[in-house]
N, C-alpha and C positions, 0 to 999 in steps of 0.2 A: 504494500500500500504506500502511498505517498504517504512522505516525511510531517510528522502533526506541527513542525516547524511554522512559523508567521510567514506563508508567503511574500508578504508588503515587504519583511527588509532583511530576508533569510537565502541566502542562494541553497539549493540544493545537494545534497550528500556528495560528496566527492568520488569518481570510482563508479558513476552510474555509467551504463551501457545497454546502445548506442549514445553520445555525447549528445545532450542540447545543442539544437542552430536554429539558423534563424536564415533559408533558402529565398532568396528571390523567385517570385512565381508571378507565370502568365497563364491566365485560359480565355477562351474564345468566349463573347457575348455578341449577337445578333453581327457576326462575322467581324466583330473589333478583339484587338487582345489588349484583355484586361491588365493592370501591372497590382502585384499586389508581396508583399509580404505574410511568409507563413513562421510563426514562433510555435517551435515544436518544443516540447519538453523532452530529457533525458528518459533515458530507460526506453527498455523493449514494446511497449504499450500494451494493445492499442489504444489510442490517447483518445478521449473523448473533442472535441473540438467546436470552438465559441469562432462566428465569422462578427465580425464588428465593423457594424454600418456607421460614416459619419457624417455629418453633417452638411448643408449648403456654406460657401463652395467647398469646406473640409479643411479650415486653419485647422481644429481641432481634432485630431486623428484617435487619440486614446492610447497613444503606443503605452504611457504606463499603466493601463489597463490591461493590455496586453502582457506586458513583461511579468506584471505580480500573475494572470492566468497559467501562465505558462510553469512560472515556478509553481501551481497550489499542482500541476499533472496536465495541461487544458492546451492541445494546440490552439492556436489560434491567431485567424485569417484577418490583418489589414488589407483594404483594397481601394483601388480610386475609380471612380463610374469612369461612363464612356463621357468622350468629350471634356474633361476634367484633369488637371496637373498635367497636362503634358500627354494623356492616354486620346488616341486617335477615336475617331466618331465625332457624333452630337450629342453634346445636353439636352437632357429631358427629364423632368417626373417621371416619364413612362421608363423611360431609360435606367433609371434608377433602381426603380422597381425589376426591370428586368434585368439589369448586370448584378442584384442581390442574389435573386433567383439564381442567376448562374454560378456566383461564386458557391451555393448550396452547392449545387449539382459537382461544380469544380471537387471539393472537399469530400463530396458521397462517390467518386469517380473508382471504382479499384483501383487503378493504375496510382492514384494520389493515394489512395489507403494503403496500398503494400510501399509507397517508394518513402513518406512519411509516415508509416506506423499509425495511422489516424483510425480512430471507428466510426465507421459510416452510419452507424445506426442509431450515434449519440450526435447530434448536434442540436447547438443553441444559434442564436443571433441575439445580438447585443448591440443597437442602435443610440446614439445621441443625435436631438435635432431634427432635421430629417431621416436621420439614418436611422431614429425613432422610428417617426413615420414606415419607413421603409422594413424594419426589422418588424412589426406589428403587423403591417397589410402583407408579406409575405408568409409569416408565422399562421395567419387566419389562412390564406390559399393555399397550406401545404401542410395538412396534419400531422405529418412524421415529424416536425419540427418539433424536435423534445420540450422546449422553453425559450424562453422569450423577454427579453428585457427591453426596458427604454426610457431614460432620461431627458429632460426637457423637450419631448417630442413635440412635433410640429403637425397639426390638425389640419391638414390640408382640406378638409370638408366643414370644417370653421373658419378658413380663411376664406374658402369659396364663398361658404354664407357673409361673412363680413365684408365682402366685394359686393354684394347683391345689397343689401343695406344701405350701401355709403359709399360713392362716387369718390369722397375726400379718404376714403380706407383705401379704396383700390387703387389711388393713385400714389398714395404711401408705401404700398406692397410693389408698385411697380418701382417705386425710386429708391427703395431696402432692396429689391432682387437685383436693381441694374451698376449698383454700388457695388456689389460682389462679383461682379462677371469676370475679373482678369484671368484669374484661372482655368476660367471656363471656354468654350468656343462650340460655335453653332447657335446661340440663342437669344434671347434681348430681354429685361424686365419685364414688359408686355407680352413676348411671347410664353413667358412663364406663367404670369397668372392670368391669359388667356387659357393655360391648359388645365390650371386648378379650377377656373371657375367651371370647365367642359365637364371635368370629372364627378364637380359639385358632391354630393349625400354620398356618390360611388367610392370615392376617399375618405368616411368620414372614420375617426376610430373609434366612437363610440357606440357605431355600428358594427363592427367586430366583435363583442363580446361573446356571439353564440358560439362562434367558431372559434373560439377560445378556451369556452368555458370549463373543456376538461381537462387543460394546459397548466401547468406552471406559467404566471406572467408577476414581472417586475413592474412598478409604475414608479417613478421618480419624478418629481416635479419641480420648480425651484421658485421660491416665493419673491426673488428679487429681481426676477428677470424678464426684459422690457423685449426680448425676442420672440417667445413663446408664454406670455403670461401666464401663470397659473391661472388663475378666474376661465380663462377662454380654451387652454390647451391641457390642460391635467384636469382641474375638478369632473369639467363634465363627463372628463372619459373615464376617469374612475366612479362616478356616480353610476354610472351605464353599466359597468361591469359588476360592481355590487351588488345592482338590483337585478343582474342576468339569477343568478350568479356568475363570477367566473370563479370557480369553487377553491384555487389555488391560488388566489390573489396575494399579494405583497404590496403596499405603498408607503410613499414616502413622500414628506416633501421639506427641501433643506431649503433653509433663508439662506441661500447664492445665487449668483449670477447664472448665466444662460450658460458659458462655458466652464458651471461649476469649478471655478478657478479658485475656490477658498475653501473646500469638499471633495480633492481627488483622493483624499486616504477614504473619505467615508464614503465617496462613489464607490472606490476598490472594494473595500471589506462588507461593503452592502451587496457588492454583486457576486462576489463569494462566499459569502454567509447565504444567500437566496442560492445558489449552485449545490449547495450543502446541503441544505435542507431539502431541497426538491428535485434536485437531482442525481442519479446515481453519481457515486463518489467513483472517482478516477482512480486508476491501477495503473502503477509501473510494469 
């Protein structure tokens, strides 16, 4: 079994085999190759394995999310969408959603299970932001998905609504999406929440709950943050899942920032405390 050691500030037993790395990886999404990193943990496994979705346009990656997963036993998959840092394609919501999907698929692949020791039949997603969003609407469309986290998620079916509202919302949404674009390429502020408002109810996450409701799900919210408010983007999606039920729920909500920048010890030990309890425990 893995070491009862503090993953957050413990390296790993010395003399494990095969060695911890940390591979550069590509796989194919809607004919683009994806760029992503994989942190594999030490020992022979096979390693259960968290893919962590990040956010619009993705300053915020969660590599130390990753590093303490990897030390508790937990591969796990950073990746960049299509059209984003430098990876070929277009940007899209849709896009999103689908290079998630794929990076699943990447990770469940045999060839990726025998070359990294990974188990195909355990995995998580782990979203901040929109990779919230994106870690939740894929989790509901793929029931094998063992569990499901997501911090300051972004309600794309609450943004939709608050476009239809208010003329002065939707031009604020378009002047926050077009502020963020360097990174990105193929798309414009208006063509983004042109696609949110398309999708409207069909993105909403607190429509998600049925197809959840027999899942492990994290909810993390964050009370001081002016990107995803709590009032608009957490309450009501956890009210929703409550009153489903969704029978394995977890919530939380910390007084920080959007890129919980004063709460990455208690993001960590929140997300491996919820791995713990709900999910099968990892073997070297």
């Amino acid at each position: 079994m893995v070491s009862a050691a503090d993953p957050l500030v413990t390296d790993p037993p010395a003399g494990l085999a095969p060695a911890a790395s940390t591979p550069a990886v590509a796989f194919d999404s809607g004919g683009v190759s994806l760029l992503g990193v994989l942190h594999v943990p030490a020992g022979p496994g096979p390693h259960p394995v968290v893919v962590l979705t990040h956010g619009f346009p993705g300053n915020e990656r969660n590599f130390d999310v990753a590093q303490s997963l990897r030390r508790a036993g937990y591969a796990a998959l950073v990746f960049h969408y299509r059209g984003s840092w430098g990876v070929g394609g277009t940007y899209s919501w849709a896009n999103v959603l689908a290079d998630t999907a794929a990076a699943v698929a990447f990770v469940r692949d045999p060839a990726s299970a025998q070359r990294y020791r990974l188990d195909s039949d355990r995995v998580v997603l782990v979203g901040h932001s929109f990779g919230g969003f994106a870690a939740l609407m894929t989790a509901a469309a793929d029931p094998s998905i063992a569990a499901v986290a997501s911090a300051a998620a972004f309600d794309s079916g609450a943004g939709a609504a608050a476009c239809r509202r208010s003329s002065a919302d939707r031009q604020a949404y378009v002047e926050a999406f077009e502020a963020e674009l360097l990174p990105l390429r193929g798309t414009s502020g208006e063509a983004l929440v042109a696609e949110m408002e398309a999708a409207g109810e069909d993105w909403s996450l607190a429509a998600l709950a049925g197809r959840l409701a027999t899942r492990p799900v994290l909810l993390i919210g964050t009370g001081h943050d002016t990107v995803t408010p709590a009032p608009m983007h957490y309450e009501p999606v956890l009210a929703a899942y409550r009153a489903h039920p969704v029978e394995r729920l977890e919530h939380h909500l910390f007084p920080t920032d959007h890129a919980l920048s004063d709460h990455r010890v208690a993001l960590t030990r929140t997300i491996l405390a919820f791995l713990t309890t709900h999910f099968t425990k990892p073997t070297d």
